[in-house]
N, C-alpha and C positions, 0 to 999 in steps of 0.2 A: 207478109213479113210479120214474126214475131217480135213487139220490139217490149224493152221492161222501162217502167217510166221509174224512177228512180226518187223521191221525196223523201226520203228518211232523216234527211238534216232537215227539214220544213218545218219546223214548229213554231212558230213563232214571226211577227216582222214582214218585214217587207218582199219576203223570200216565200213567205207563206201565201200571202196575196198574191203574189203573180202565178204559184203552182195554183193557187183557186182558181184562180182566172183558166187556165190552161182545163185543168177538172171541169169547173162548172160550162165549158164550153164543148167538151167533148159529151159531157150527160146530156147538154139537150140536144143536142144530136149525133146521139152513138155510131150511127150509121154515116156519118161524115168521112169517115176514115176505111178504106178498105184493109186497111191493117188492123192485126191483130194487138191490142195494148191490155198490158199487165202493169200492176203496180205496187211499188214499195211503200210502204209507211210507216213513221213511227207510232208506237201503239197509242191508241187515245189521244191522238192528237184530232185537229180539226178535219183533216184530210182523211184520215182514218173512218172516223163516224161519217164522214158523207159519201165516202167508197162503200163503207160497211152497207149502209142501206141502198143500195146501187146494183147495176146489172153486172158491176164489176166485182161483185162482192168474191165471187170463185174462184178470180183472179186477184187475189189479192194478196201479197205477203205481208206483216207485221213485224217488226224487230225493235227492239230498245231504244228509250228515249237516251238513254248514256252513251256516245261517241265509241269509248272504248268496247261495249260491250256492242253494240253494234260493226265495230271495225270487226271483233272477233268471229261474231257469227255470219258476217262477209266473208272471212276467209275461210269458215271451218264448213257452214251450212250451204252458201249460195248456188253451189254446183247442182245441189239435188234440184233446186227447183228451177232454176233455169234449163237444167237437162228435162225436167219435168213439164215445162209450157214451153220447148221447144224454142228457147229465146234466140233470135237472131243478132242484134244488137242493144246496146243499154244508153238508157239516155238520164245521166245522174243531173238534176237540177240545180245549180248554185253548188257543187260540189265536185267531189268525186268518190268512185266505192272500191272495195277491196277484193272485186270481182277477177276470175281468170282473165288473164290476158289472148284468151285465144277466143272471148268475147268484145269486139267494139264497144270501146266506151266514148261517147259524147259529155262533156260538162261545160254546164253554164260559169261563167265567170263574175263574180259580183264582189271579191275584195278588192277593191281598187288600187287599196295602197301595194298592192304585192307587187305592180308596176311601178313603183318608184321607189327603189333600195335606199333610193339618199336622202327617204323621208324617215324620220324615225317615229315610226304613228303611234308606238306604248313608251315615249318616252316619261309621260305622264303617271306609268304605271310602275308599282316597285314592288319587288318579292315575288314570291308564287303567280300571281298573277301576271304579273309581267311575264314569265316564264313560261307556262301554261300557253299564254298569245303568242310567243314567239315559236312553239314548239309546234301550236297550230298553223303557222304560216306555213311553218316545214312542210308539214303533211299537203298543202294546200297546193305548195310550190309543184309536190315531186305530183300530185294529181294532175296539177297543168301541164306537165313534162310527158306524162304518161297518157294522155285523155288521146283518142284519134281525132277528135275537133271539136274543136272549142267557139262555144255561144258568146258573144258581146253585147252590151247594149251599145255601147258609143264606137263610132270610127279610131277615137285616140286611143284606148284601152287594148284595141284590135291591133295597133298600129304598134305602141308601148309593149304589147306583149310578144312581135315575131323582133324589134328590135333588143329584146331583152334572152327569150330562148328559142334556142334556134331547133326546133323544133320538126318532126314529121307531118304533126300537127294541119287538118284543113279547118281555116273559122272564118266567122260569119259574125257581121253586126245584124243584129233585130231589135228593132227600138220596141220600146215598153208598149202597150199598151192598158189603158185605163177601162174600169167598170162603176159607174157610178150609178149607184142606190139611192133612186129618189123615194124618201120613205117622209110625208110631214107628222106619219103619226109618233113617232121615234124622234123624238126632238131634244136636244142636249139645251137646258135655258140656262146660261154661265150670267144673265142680272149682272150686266155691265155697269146698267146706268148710263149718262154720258161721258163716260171715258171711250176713248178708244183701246182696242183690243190686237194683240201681238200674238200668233202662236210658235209654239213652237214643238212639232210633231215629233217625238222623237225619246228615246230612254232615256237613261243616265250616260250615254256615249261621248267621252269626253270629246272625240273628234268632232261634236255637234256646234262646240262652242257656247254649250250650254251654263259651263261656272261664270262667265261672264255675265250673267243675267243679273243676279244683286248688285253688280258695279255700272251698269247699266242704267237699271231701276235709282240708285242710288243719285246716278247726276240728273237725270230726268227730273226724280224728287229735288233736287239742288235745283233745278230749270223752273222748278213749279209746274211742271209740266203733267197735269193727270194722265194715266196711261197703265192699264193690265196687262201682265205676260199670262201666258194660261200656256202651261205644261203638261205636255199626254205622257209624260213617267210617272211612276207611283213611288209612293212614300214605301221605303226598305229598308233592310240594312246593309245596304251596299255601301261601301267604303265617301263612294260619289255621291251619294244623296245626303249622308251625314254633312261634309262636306260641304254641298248646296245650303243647305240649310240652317249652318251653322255662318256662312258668309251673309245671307239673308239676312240671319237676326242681328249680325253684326255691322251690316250696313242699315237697319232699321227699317227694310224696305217693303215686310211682310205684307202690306194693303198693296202694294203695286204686283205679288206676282199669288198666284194661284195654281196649286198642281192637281189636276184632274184625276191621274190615274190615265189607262189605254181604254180608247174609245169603239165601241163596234163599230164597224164598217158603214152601217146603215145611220149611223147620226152622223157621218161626216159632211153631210151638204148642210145640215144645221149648225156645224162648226165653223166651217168656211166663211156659213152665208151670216156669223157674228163677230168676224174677224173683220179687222180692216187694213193687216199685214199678215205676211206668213213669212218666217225667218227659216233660212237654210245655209247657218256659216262654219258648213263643214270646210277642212281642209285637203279634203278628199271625198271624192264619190263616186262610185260607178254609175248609179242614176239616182232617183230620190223617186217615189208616186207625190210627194209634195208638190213638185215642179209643176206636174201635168195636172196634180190634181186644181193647184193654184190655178192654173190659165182655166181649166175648165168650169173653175165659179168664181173668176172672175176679181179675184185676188190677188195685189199686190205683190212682189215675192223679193224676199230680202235676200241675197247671195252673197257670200265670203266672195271676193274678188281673184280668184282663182283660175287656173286653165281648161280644169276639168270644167268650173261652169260656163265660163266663158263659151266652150265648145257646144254645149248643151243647150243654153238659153240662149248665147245670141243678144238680140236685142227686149227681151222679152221678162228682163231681169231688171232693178236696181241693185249693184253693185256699194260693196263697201268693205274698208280693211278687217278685217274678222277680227282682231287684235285690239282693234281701235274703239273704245267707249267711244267717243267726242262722237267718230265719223256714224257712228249705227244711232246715237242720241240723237244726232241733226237730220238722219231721214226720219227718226220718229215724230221728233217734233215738226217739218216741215208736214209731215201728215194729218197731226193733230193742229195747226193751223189751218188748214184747210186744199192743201195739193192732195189730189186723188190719184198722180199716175197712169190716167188715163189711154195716153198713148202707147206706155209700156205694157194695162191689159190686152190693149186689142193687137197690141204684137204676139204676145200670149196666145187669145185667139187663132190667129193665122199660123202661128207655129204649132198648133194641137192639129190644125188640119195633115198635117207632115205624118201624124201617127198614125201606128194600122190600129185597123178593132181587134177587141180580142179573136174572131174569127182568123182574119188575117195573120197576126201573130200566131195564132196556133197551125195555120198553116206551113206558114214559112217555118216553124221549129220543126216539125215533124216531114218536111221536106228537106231540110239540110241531114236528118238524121239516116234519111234513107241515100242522100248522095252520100255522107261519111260510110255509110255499110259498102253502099258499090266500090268507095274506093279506097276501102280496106279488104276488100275480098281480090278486088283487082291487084291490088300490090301484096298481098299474100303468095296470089298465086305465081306472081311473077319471082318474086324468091326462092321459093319452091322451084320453079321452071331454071333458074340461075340467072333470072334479070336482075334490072335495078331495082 
């Protein structure tokens, strides 16, 4: 079976790490797979340069980093080359493409809020940009409408989505699986001192709950309580950072946070292993690599009091209102007093054993991709025939 691995929206995040994951698992052992796999990418992106130098490099198509101009040469280009490698089915990752419809398409599903219409997730956002987000849900919507089966990470998401469209659609949860780079000579030194140390992984995404952080810092300072936030966004000029930065200097709280910028992959156990929290008070999530990465070194993990998290961590979390200064101040400060959370690591623990490796995850995706082909070929045929 011809199948096209589809990474063209991968540039970037959390979306891009788990396509690594999937890539760097298939190079070391190409031969894993009796199937034949081709792949899509955006030009110069990460995936791109590690295909390039690969035994895939022949198979490999390249198309625009800009959405639109990519959607175009889906619709104008894709036929020749898929006629061309003989493609059986497609497998778009975290998206979907604007391939024939008389090729199988599979797509992962990672916006989470798209399952809950009565959340309004850009109400924070005004103008152009708001507009721009809402017009890409559209497209996002009509892909999950359109996709022959659709990838999960969580049961509720799976569950939220056949309650929501009703669908032809065959899907499948596959939980995350993690890659950890143990590298000492790669070492991130963020010279804490003895303060304790908070992160927070994550962009300028306001659903992170990240504006909060000066008002945060702010009662903390009010507490006397010493304590660092350390930020993997970078200094831009995005609307949100100006923003950040400006409530910062306005609650005077500049020594308590530090913005790093995005960290390589290979310094993240030096990160971890300086942290003494890790915060995750999104309002929505499909998964986080925070989560797993937290239990796997051993790390604290702050969670928005949520359903998505709740489903996800279990007991393996500390909880608290995402809203709430007071409530996210008093687990800082119980930690900086001296509670370690102890019992809630090694739930943590016990709950990574649940996950597959990346092996396993790569198995199980490209196992469901080839039942979605069989039972798109089977109810083809049976149309054709004048079944159901």
């Amino acid at each position: 079976m011809n199948i096209l691995i589809n990474f063209s929206a991968q540039k970037i995040g959390g979306g891009q790490n788990v396509a690594l994951n999937f890539v760097n698992c298939i190079l070391q052992n190409p031969q894993r797979t009796k199937d034949d796999l081709f792949f899509v990418v955006a030009k110069d992106s990460i995936l791109d340069k590690i295909l390039t130098n690969s035994s895939f490099a022949d198979r490999l198509i390249r198309t625009s980093n800009n959405p639109i101009i990519r959607s175009i040469h889906e619709l104008l280009f894709s036929n020749i080359y898929l006629k061309k490698f003989n493609i059986d089915i497609i497998y778009s990752y975290f998206g979907w493409g604007f391939f024939s419809s008389k090729y199988p398409q599979v797509s992962g599903a990672a916006a989470s809020y798209l399952f809950y219409p009565e959340l309004d997730f850009w109400k924070n956002y005004k103008g152009f940009s708001r507009l721009k987000n809402r017009l890409t849900d559209r497209f996002r919507i009509y892909g999950l409408r359109k996709a022959n089966g659709v990838i999960f990470e969580t049961t509720l998401l799976e569950t939220r989505f056949h309650e929501l469209f009703h669908t032809g659609a065959i899907t499948k949860t596959i939980k995350p699986s993690i890659s950890v780079i143990h590298n000492n000579d790669n070492t991130l030194l963020l010279c804490k001192g003895d303060k304790k140390l908070g992160l927070f992984l994550c962009g300028w995404q306001l659903n992170k709950g990240i504006l909060l952080i000066p008002e945060i810092a702010a009662e903390l300072k009010t507490r006397h309580i010493p304590f660092i936030f350390v930020i993997t966004a970078s200094v831009d000029s995005s609307v949100e950072c100006a923003c950040f930065i400006e409530k910062m200097k306005r609650f005077g709280v500049e020594d308590y946070i530090r913005i790093i910028g995005s960290v390589d992959k290979s310094q993240l156990e030096s990160l971890y292993n300086q942290a003494d929290l890790v915060f995750l008070l999104s309002k929505i999530e499909s998964f986080s690599n925070n989560i797993i990465e937290s239990w796997t070194f051993r790390c604290p993990l702050i969670v928005a009091d949520e359903p998505w998290a709740r489903n996800i961590c279990k007991n393996a979390a500390i909880y608290v209102n995402r809203d709430s200064v007071m409530d996210i101040s008093d687990v800082i400060e119980a930690n900086v007093q001296g509670q370690t959370f102890e019992v809630t690591i090694n739930n943590g623990i016990n709950l990574l054993k649940t996950y597959p490796t990346i092996e396993e995850r790569t198995e199980e995706e490209l196992s469901f991709v080839k039942q979605v082909y069989t039972y798109a070929k089977t109810h083809s045929s049976q149309v054709m025939s004048g079944g159901v």
